[in-house]
Each structure stands twice: as C-alpha cells, then as structure tokens.
C-alpha positions as CSV (number, residue, x, y, z in Angstrom):
1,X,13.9,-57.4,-14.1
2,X,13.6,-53.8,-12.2
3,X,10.5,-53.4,-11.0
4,X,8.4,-50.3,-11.5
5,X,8.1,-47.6,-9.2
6,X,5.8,-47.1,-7.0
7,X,5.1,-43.5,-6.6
8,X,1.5,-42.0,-5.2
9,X,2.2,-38.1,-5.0
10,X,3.3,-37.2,-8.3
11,X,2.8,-37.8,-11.9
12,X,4.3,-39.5,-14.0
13,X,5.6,-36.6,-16.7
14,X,8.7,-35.1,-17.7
15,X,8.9,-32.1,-15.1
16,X,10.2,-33.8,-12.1
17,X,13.1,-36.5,-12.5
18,X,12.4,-39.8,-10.7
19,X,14.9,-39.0,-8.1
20,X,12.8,-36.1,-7.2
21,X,9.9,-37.8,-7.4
22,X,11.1,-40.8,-5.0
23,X,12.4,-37.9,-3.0
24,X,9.4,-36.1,-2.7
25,X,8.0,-39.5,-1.8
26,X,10.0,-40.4,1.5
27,X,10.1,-36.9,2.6
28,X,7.2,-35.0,1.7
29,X,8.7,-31.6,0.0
30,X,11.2,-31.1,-2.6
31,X,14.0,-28.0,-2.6
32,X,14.4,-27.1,-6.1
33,X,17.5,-24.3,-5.9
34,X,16.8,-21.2,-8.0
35,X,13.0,-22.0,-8.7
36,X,12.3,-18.1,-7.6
37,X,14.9,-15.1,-9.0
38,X,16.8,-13.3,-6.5
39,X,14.8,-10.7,-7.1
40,X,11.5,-11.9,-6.3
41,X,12.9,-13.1,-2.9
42,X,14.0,-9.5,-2.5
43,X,10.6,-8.3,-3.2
44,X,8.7,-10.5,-1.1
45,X,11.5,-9.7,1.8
46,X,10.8,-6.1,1.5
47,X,6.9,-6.6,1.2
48,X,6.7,-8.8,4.6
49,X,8.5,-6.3,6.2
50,X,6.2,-3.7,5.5
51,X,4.0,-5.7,6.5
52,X,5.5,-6.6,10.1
53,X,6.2,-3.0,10.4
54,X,2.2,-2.2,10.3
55,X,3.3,0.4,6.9
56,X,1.1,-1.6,4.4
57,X,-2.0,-3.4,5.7
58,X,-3.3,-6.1,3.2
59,X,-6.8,-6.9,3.7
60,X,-7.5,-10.2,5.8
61,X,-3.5,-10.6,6.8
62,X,-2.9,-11.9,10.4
63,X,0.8,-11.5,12.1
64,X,1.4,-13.6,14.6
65,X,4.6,-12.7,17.1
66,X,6.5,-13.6,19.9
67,X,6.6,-10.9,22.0
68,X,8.2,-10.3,25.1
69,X,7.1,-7.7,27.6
70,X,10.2,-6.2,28.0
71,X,10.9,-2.4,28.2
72,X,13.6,-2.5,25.5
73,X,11.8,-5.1,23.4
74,X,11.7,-4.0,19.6
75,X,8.8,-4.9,17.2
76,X,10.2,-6.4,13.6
77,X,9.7,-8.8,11.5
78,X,12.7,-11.3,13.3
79,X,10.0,-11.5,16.0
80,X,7.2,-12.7,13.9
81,X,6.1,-16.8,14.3
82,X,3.5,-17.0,11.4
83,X,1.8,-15.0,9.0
84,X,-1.7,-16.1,7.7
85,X,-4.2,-15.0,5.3
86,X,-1.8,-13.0,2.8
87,X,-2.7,-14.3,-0.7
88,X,-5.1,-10.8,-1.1
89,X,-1.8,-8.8,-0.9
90,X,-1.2,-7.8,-4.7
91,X,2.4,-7.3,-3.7
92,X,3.5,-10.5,-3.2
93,X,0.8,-12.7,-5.1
C-alpha cells in the first residue's frame, strides 16, 4: 500500500502535477518554463529600464542601487539591488 501524500502548500486539483507539487514542497518555488511570452518579458525589460533610467516615474516606486562613488561610475539598470512598490505602474501590471 502507497501511502498518501502529504502536501500543505498546494491543492489538491489538476493544475499542478504531484511532482510539482512535492517540488514546490521541499523547495519553496516552482520554475514553470514559458509561463510568461517572450514578449511580455520584453516589455517588462524595456518598462524597468525606463524606470532605472528616471524616464517614466510610477507613482510610489522605490529603486534601490548599488552605487559606487566613482568618477566614471554609470547609472543603469545593471546597478540596481531591488525595486519596491511597482504594482501602480500600468505598464507592467
């Protein structure tokens, strides 16, 4: 007899297979390849670096960055270490 499993953090459906679900179980996320279009990704891309850039200011966004005081040091979006706040931007959400 096989006994049932015991999973907390997700239901018991037909969206995820059980291997996800026992993934998502021992390791807290799931990677699920081709869940966003290629062009979305380019969209959002192009949006956040507007918004590192300072060209678009959505209301409530907060860029973090690692900058280095350094004469030849250039802003961009490489150097940011968090974005917060950005679900008002009608771009991206």
């Amino acid at each position: 007899r096989v006994s049932p499993l015991c999973l907390s953090y997700t239901l018991d459906n037909d969206v995820l297979t059980t291997e996800q679900r026992q993934f998502y179980e021992d390791n807290g996320y799931l990677l699920i390849k081709k869940l966003v279009s290629d062009k979305d990704i380019e969209h959002f891309r192009k949006e956040f670096v507007r918004i590192c850039n300072k060209e678009v200011n959505p209301p409530g966004v907060l860029i973090m960055r690692d900058e280095i005081r350094r004469p030849n040091f250039v802003r961009s979006e490489k150097t940011v270490n968090k974005a917060h706040d950005f679900q008002e931007d009608e771009e991206v959400f």
